[in-house]
N, C-alpha and C positions, 0 to 999 in steps of 0.2 A: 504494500500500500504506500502510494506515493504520499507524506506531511510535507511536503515543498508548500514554500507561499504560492499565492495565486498572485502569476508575474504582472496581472493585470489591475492589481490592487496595489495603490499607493501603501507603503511602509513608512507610517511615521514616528520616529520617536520620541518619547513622553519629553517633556520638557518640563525642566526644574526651577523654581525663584530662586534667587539668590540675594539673600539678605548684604546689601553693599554697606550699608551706613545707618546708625541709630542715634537720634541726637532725644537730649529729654530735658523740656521746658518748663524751669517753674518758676518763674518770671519773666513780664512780659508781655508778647503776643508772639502768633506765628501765624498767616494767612489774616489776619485781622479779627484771630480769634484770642481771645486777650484771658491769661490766668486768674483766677478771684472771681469771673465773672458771673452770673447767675444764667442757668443752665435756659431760660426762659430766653436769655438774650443771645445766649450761644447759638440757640436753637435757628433762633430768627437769622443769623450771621453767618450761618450757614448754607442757608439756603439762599441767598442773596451771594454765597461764592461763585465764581467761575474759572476752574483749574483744568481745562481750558472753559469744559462746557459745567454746566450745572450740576451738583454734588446731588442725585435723584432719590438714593437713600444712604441712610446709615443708622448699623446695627446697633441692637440694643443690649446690653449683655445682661443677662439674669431679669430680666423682664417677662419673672413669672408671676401669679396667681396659680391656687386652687380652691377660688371662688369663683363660677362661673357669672355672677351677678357683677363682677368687676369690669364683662368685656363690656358692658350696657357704654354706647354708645364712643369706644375705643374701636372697633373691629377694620371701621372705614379708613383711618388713621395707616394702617400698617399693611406691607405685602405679603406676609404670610404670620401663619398661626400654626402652632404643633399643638397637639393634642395626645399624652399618654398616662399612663401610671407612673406612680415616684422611679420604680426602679428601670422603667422603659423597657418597651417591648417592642418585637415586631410587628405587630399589630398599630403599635402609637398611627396618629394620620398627620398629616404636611400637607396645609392648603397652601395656596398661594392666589393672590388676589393683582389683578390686573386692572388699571382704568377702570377702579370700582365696580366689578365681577370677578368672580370665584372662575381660573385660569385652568390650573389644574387641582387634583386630588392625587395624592402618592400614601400609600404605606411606610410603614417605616423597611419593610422586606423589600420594597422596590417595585411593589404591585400597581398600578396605576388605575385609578376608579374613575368614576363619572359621577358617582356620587356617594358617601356615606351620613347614614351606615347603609350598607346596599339593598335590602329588603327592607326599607322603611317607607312611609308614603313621604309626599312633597313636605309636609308642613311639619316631618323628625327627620330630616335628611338636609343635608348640603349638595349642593347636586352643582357640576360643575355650569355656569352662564347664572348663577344666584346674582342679584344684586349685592355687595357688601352690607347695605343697609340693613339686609333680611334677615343676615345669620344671625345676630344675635339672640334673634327668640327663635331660631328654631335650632340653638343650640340649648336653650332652657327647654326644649320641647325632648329633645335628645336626653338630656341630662335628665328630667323628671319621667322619662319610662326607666330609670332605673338600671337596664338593662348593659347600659354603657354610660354609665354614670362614673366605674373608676378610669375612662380616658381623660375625665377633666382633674383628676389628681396634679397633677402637673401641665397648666397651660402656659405656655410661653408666645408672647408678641416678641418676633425678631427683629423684622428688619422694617424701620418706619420709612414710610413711604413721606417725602419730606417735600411735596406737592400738597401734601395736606396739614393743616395745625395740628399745634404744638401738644401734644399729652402727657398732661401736669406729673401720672406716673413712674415718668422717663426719669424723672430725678432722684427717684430712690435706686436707680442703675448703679454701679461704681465706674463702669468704662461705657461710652458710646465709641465706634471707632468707623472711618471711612476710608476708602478708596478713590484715589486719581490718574492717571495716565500721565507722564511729564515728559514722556518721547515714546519713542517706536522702540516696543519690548521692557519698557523702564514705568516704573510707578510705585506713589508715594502713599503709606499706610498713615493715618495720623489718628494717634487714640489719644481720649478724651477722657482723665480719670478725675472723675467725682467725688466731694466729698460733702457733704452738709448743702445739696442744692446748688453746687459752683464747681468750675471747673480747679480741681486744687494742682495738678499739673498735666502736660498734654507728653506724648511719644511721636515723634514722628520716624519711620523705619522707611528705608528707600529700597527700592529693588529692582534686578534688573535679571534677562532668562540668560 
């Protein structure tokens, strides 16, 4: 049995970041994002960046609940939403929201859905083309048959969508952190660490492949 490649098929090789330079600011500013600041204003300064183009989101670290009653009117704010148990499983689910509609649905096994949970009707299910507006209660609809009730043990809002306002939340985070492009193959990580509501110092990591 021939395992040759198929000569017809491009081979490409994985390619690695390479951490070039770490610099760490605790005094200051860096982008016009200034240390002591309060995370309200950071927020706003952000979005108003352009490194070259507009900074579209940036993640939120430990931006959990497991009170489902918390996402009341957070859900539209953010691009994606994980949903599992404290100890995480394959099962957990990974929305992702797009121009304010549910994009995809993934598993945490790598299953790809159209909607969960998969046998439920419209008004206990997430179904992929939802409005963002909608999941909320038909995550309390989900949550109160009981039945997959410990998926919201652990909810996490990752990554805020930064087209939409500011969510008062985000400041009990310790790091927000983002990503830019600053040439061809080259870009800059800049994290954002928290402490009391302000930014108490920032990282910025450079990198290149």
């Amino acid at each position: 049995m021939n395992e040759s490649p198929d000569p017809t098929e491009p081979i490409v090789e994985p390619r690695f970041a390479i951490l070039v330079e770490s610099d760490t600011i605790r005094t200051g500013s860096y982008l016009g994002l200034n240390v002591s600041e309060k995370s309200e204003t950071i927020y706003s300064n952000i979005q108003s960046l352009r490194v070259p183009e507009k900074i579209s989101y940036v993640n939120v670290v430990s931006n959990n609940t497991s009170d489902v009653t918390q996402l009341r009117n957070r859900i539209p704010l953010y691009q994606s939403i994980l949903l599992d148990q404290k100890a995480g499983t394959d099962s957990g689910v990974q929305i992702t929201i797009e121009e304010g509609k549910v994009k995809n649905i993934f598993l945490n096994s790598g299953k790809k859905l159209t909607q969960w949970p998969e046998k439920s009707d419209a008004k206990s299910s997430v179904r992929v083309g939802d409005e963002a507006g909608e999941l909320y209660q038909k995550m309390i609809n989900i949550y109160n048959k009981g039945i997959y009730a410990n998926k919201f043990e652990r909810i996490t809002l990752t990554t805020k969508d930064m087209s939409t306002g500011f969510d008062s939340v985000m400041t009990q985070s310790p790091q927000w952190y983002f990503s830019y492009s600053t040439g061809q193959d080259q870009w800059e990580m800049v994290q954002l660490h928290l402490k009391n509501g302000k930014v108490d110092y920032m990282v910025v990591n450079r990198f290149k492949y």
